[in-house]
C-alpha angles and dihedrals in degrees: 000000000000109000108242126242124245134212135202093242090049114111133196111238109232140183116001088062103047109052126090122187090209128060100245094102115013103208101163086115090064098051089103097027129184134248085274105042095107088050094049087059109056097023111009141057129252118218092202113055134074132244104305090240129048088205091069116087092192116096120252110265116268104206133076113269124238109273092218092066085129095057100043108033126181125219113164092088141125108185132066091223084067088061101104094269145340105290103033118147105005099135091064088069105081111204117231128166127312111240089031089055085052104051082054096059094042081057077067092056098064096071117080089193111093119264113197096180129012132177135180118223143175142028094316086075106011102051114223098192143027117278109269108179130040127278097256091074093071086094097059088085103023125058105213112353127190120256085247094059095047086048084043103049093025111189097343103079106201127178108240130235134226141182116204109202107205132178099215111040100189091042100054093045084056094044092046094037084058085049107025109031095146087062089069138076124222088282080078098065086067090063139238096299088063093045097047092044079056097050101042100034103046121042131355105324107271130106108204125203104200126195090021099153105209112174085359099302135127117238147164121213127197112193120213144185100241084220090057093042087048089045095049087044096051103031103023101233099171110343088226090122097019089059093054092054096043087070121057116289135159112248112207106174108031120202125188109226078056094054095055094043097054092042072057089049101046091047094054094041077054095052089043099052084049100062090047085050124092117234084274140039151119139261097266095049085052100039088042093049083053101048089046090057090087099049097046089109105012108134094212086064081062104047126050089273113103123031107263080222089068104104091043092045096045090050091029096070103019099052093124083064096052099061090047089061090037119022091072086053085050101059094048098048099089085214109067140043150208096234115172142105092230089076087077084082112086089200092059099093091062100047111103087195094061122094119193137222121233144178145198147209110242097188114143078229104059088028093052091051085050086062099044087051091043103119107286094245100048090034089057096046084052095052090056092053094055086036081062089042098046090042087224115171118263097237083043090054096044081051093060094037093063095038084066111034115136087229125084135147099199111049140015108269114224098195107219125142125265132199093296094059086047099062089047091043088055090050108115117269099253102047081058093058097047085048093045094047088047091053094051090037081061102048094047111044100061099042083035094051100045095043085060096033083067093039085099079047093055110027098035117248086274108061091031079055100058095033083058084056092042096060093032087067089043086051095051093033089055088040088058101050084047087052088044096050085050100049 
């Protein structure tokens, strides 16, 4: 990977980023990093810190990693010692409250089945709006709340989401059908084998049990393969999982072959943001084009189901934790930069009022190279776009597919963009953005649309029903605050 270049107003981020409360990374070290300390947690080691899990019994890997991990990733791993050093992948892991973050994990406990990642999203754990009740209607949604989910959600009670990562589809729907019945529709009296033909072969993948009350708290649990959450991550397939972890989320079991697969993921949401971005802009212009990749071509933006407010909302109060996610990936891209004079604070990163200024390199080159390491199922689909608009013959274009396919049994591929990438790279700035949002409008609506056509199949007509109330008076109560902004 290119080394990236360095100015004078850059600054390295420092604290509010690199601490953890539990043992799992022990950053310390990093408080008062140095020049290099983004760099050292997405593509370098650090010679301070531990193994990055304390479930792994292997030592942490003492040489240097390959500094192509990017370009030759591998997947087929089980430890985390086999990440490509110590430190890969921490800022992945938002910090959140303690005991918030505790009553979380116990929800976890309560499945038998085996749950090899796990992770906690939306605004259920991630507030998107000022409080606006008080703090004794927490318990209108949930039943009996711990003390830490009333402190957490103040006076807005959300139910909160979950995705369950498991290697055996059919096995843990058995396994959690025998225990949790009453989590199930009707879908589920035709056993596991039923349930699991509807989540893996309609859809995206996940089979989601909505309005499920565990320690007295009101949740909502989507069940995945962890091959088809690593292939979405990694190729973008249908950006149904990869959208939710390019936004904020609170992973609570961790797994190694994941972690790789969504720093794949961030760094490609942030190549991708970049080509729709002018040669200037700020943090919430990058961080808001991010979060509305997912939601090009989802069919719920287009009907009075969802608050036309939510992307601004969900960058607008969690800003801090998008840097975390981002800023390391930043530092290490040789095309953009961190360039304003607000850096000079060491306090900015944490502020969640600041806005900063950055800039990128528009060069055909490194913009070209940013379209050859976008994810292999969206890339392709690009490439087809630009094979219709530049009218090359068919035999010409699978010539220069396979030229330039990441696979290859025979040599080490550095992905940089030809001549190809080039040409897409010159078009006028515009014209990539219409082609870009097309790609990932594509990708989304299909997967998007049948994931939420066998939600009554899934959920039962019952609970589909109330989950569509439930976002229709999101969608008019955001309208009105919109309306209200605007009077």
């Amino acid at each position: 990977m290119a080394v990236p270049r360095f100015h004078q107003t850059h600054l390295r981020i420092a604290s509010p980023f690199l601490s953890y409360s539990r043992p799992i990374y022990n950053t310390s070290s990093l408080l008062r990093p140095r020049a290099s300390t983004f760099r050292n947690l997405t593509t370098g080691p650090s010679k301070e810190s531990p193994a990055p899990s304390s479930s792994s019994s292997t030592p942490p890997p003492t040489s240097i990693p390959p500094a192509d991990w990017e370009d030759n990733p591998n997947y087929d791993i089980s430890k985390f010692s086999q990440l490509p050093h110590t430190n890969f992948g921490v800022n992945q892991h938002i910090l959140i409250n303690d005991e918030f973050k505790e009553s979380l994990r116990q929800v976890l406990w309560n499945f038998r089945a085996p749950i090899r990642y796990a992770f906690a999203y939306g605004s259920g754990v991630f507030p998107q709006a000022k409080p606006s009740a008080s703090p004794s209607s927490a318990t209108s949604i949930h039943s009996n709340p711990p003390s830490a989910v009333v402190n957490a959600q103040g006076g807005n009670p959300k139910m909160i989401d979950f995705i369950f990562g498991v290697s055996y589809t059919q096995h843990w729907h058995s396994l959690n059908l025998h225990e949790h019945r009453d989590h199930y529709s009707a879908l589920g009296s035709l056993g596991s084998g039923a349930v699991s033909a509807v989540q893996d072969k309609w859809g995206a993948g996940v089979y989601f049990n909505p309005y499920v009350t565990i320690n007295g708290t009101l949740i909502k649990y989507g069940v995945v393969n962890l091959d088809t959450l690593c292939t979405d991550l990694s190729q973008w397939s249908t950006l149904y999982l990869a959208g939710r972890l390019q936004k904020p989320v609170k992973i609570l079991r961790d797994d190694p072959r994941v972690r790789l697969a969504n720093q794949v993921n961030l760094i490609s949401a942030l190549r991708t943001a970049l080509l729709l971005l002018p040669p200037s802009f700020t943090e919430q212009e990058l961080y808001g084009t991010i979060a509305n990749i997912s939601y090009m071509g989802d069919p719920r933006m287009s009907l009075p189901t969802e608050d036309p407010s939510k992307v601004a909302n969900i960058v607008g109060h969690n800003l801090p934790n998008f840097r975390r996610l981002y800023s390391p990936l930043i530092e290490n891209l040789p095309n953009v930069d961190f360039n304003d004079t607000k850096c000079s604070n060491p306090d900015w990163a944490s502020d969640p009022t600041t806005n900063i200024r950055l800039t990128q390199d528009m060069s055909p080159v490194k913009r070209g190279n940013m379209v050859r390491r976008l994810p292999k199922s969206f890339r392709s689909k690009l490439y087809f776009q630009y094979q219709k608009k530049f009218q090359i013959p068919q035999l010409e274009f699978n010539k220069m597919i396979e030229a330039s396919a990441d696979e290859d049994a025979t040599r080490i591929n550095k992905r940089e963009g030809g001549g190809f990438e080039r040409c897409i790279a010159s078009e006028p700035p515009d014209d990539l953005r219409g082609e870009v949002r097309g790609v990932i409008k594509n990708t989304v609506s299909w997967p998007s649309t049948s994931q939420s056509l066998k939600g009554p199949l899934t959920a039962g007509i019952g609970r589909t029903w109330r989950y569509m109330g439930e976002k229709i008076n999101k969608y008019q109560e955001g309208k009105r605050k919109t309306n209200e902004k605007r009077d």
